[in-house]
C-alpha positions in Angstrom: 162.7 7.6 142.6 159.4 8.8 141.3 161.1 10.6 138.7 162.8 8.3 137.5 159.9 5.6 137.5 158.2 8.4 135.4 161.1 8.8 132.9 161.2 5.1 132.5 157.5 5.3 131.3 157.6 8.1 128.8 160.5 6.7 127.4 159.0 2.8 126.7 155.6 5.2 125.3 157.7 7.2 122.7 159.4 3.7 122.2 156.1 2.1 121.6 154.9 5.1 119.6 157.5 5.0 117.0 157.7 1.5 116.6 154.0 1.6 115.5 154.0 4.9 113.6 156.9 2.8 111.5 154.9 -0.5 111.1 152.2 1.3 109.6 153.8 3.1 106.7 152.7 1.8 103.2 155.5 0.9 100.5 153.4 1.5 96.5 153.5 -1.7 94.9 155.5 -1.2 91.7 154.1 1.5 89.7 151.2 3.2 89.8 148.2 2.2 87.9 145.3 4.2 86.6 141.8 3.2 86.7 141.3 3.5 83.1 140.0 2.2 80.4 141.7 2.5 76.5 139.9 2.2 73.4 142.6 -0.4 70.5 142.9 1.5 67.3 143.8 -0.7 65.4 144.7 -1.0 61.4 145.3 -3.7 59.6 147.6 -3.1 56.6 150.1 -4.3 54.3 152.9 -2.5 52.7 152.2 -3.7 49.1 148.4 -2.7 48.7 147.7 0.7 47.3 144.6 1.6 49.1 146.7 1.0 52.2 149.5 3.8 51.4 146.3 5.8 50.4 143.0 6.3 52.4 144.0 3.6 54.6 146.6 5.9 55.5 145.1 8.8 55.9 142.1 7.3 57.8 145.0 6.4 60.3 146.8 9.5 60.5 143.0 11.2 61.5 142.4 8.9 63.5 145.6 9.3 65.7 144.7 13.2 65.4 140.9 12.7 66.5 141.7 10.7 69.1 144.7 11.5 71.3 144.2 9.7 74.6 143.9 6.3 73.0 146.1 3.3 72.1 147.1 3.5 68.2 148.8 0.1 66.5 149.4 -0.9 63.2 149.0 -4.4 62.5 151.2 -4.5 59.1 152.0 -7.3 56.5 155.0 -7.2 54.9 158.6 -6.1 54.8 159.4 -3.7 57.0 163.4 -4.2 57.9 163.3 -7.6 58.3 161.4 -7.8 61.8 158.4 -9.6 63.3 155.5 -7.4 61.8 154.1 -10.5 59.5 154.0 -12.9 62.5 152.4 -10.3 65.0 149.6 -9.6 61.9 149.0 -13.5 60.8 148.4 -13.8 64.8 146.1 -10.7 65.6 144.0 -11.6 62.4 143.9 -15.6 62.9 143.0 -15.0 67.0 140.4 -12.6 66.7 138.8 -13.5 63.6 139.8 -10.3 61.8 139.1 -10.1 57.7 142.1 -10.5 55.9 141.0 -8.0 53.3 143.6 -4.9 54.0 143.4 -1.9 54.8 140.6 -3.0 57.2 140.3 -0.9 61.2 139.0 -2.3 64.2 138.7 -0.9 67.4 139.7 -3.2 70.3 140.1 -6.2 68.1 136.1 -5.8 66.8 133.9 -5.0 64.4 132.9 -1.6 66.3 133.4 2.0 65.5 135.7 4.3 68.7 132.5 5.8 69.8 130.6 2.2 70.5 134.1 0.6 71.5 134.1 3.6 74.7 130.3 3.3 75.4 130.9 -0.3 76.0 134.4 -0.5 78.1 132.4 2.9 80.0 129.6 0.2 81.0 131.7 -2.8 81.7 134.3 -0.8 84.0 137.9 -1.0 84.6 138.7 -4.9 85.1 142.4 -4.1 84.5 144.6 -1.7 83.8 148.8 -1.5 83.5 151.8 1.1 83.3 155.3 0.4 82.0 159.0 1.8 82.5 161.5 0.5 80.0 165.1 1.4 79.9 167.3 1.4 76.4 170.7 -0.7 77.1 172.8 -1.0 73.8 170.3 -3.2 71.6 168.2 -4.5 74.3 165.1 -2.5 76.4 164.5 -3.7 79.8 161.1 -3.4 80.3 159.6 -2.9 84.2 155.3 -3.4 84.0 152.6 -3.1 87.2 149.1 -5.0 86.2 146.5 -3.7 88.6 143.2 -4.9 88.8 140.2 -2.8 89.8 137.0 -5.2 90.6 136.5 -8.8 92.0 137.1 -11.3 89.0 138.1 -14.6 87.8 139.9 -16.4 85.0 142.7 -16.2 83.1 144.5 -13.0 82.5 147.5 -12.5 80.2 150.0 -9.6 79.8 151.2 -8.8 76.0 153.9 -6.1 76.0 154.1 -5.1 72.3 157.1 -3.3 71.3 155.6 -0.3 68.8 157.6 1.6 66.5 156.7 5.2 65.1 158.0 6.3 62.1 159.6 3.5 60.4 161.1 4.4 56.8 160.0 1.9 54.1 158.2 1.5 51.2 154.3 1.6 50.3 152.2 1.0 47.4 150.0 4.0 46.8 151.8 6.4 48.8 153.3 9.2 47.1 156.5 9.1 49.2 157.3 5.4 48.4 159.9 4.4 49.3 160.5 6.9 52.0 157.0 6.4 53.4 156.6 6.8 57.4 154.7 3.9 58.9 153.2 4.9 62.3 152.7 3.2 65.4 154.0 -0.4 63.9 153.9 -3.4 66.2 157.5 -5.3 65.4 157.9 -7.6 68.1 156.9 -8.5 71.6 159.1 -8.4 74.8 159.1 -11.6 76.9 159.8 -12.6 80.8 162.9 -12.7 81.7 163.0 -16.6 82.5 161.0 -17.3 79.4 163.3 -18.8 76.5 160.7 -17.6 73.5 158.7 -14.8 73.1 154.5 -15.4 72.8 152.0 -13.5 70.6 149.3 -14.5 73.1 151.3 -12.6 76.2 152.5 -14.3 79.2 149.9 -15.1 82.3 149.4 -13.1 84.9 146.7 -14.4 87.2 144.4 -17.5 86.9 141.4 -18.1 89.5 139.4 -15.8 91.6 141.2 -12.3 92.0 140.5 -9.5 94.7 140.0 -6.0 93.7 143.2 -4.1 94.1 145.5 -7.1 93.1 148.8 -6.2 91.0 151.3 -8.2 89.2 155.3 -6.9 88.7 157.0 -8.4 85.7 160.1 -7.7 84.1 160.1 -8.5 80.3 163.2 -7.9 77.6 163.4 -7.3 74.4 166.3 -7.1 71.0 165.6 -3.5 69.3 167.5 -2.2 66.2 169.8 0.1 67.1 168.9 3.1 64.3 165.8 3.7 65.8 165.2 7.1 67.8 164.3 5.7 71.6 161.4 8.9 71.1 159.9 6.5 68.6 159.8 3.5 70.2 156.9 2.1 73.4 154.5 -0.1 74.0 151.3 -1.2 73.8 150.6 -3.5 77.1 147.6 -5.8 75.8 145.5 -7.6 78.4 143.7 -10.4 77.9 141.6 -13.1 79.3 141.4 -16.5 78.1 138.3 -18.2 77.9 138.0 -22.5 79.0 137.4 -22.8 75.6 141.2 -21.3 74.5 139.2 -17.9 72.6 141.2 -14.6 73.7 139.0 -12.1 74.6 140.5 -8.2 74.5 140.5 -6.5 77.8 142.1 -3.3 78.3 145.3 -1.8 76.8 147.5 0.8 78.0 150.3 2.5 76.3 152.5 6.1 76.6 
């Protein structure tokens, strides 16, 4: 009798023991995030302006050569197949007050050089950060994002997935290989929500009020793509913003692969 009282005990234990070893496992919330901090390259460009197929171009291409780890995009006006390139650059330059004046670079959407642009994300820290999986389906990219944020906060934070494009075949003023000229790193359009009916320059939101560090956002976002590009050429650059009370978007982090 004693032995089996005893059985009866070790077995509701191991019971007990599992049932709590299994309550406590941890599933990763979407994917994983990196406390980081990207410097924007940005140029600003347009397809019929000779010093853009000239230094502009080159300043680009060393640019993308000096500095490997960060987020390249070419804001571009003009023709380039038809797509959404001359909304994306009216937007970019009419948000963020950028010179019009082509071939003009800023670094996270300011007048600053890469090396000021680092020293000052370096001393604000990592507010946010995000990582993307996308998956090519015939002439459509389903695109999976996690937004993590690193630090208490609050305000108004919105996601813009910009679909880049390396290497697209068109022509340039002032470049010697007109028309076969390779523009780099071209934002052509933006993926949206999947319940969203239009697409949105300014991103879609993400979080409004007062956020906890370690607080992450999954979205799903879609987007057309022309079938004759090489999927090695295309990503994205996933923008973050806050908007201020007083509607001005201010640049926050950007992550791109």
């Amino acid at each position: 009798m004693k032995r089996s009282a005893l059985s009866i005990i070790l077995m509701v234990a191991l019971a007990f023991v599992s049932c709590k070893k299994e309550s406590t496992e941890l599933i990763t919330p979407g994917l994983e995030v990196s406390e980081k901090n990207s410097v924007l390259i940005a140029k600003h460009t347009w397809t019929g302006c000779g010093p853009c197929g000239g230094w502009g171009y080159t300043n680009f291409e060393s640019l993308m050569t000096n500095y490997p780890d960060e987020v390249h995009v070419s804001f571009t006006r003009g023709n380039l197949g038809g797509l959404l390139n001359q909304q994306i650059y009216d937007f970019i330059k009419d948000t963020f007050n950028i010179d019009g004046g082509t071939p003009t670079f800023h670094n996270n959407l300011q007048d600053l050089n890469v090396s000021d642009a680092q020293s000052y994300m370096d001393s604000e820290g990592v507010v946010m950060n995000a990582n993307y999986e996308m998956e090519i389906i015939g002439e459509k990219i389903k695109l999976n994002t996690t937004t993590k944020f690193f630090r208490d906060t609050e305000g108004t934070y919105l996601l813009a997935p910009y679909l880049i494009v390396d290497s697209i075949v068109a022509p340039q003023s002032g470049h010697p290989d007109t028309p076969n000229t390779h523009h780099h790193k071209v934002a052509v359009n933006i993926a949206k929500p999947l319940n969203e009916p239009d697409a949105d320059f300014r991103g879609y939101p993400i979080a409004h009020g007062e956020l906890r560090d370690g607080h992450y956002v999954n979205l799903e976002f879609e987007v057309t793509i022309d079938p004759s590009w090489s999927p090695e050429n295309i990503s994205f650059a996933l923008m973050m913003f806050k908007e201020k009370d007083n509607g001005v978007m201010e640049f926050v982090n950007v992550f791109s692969k």
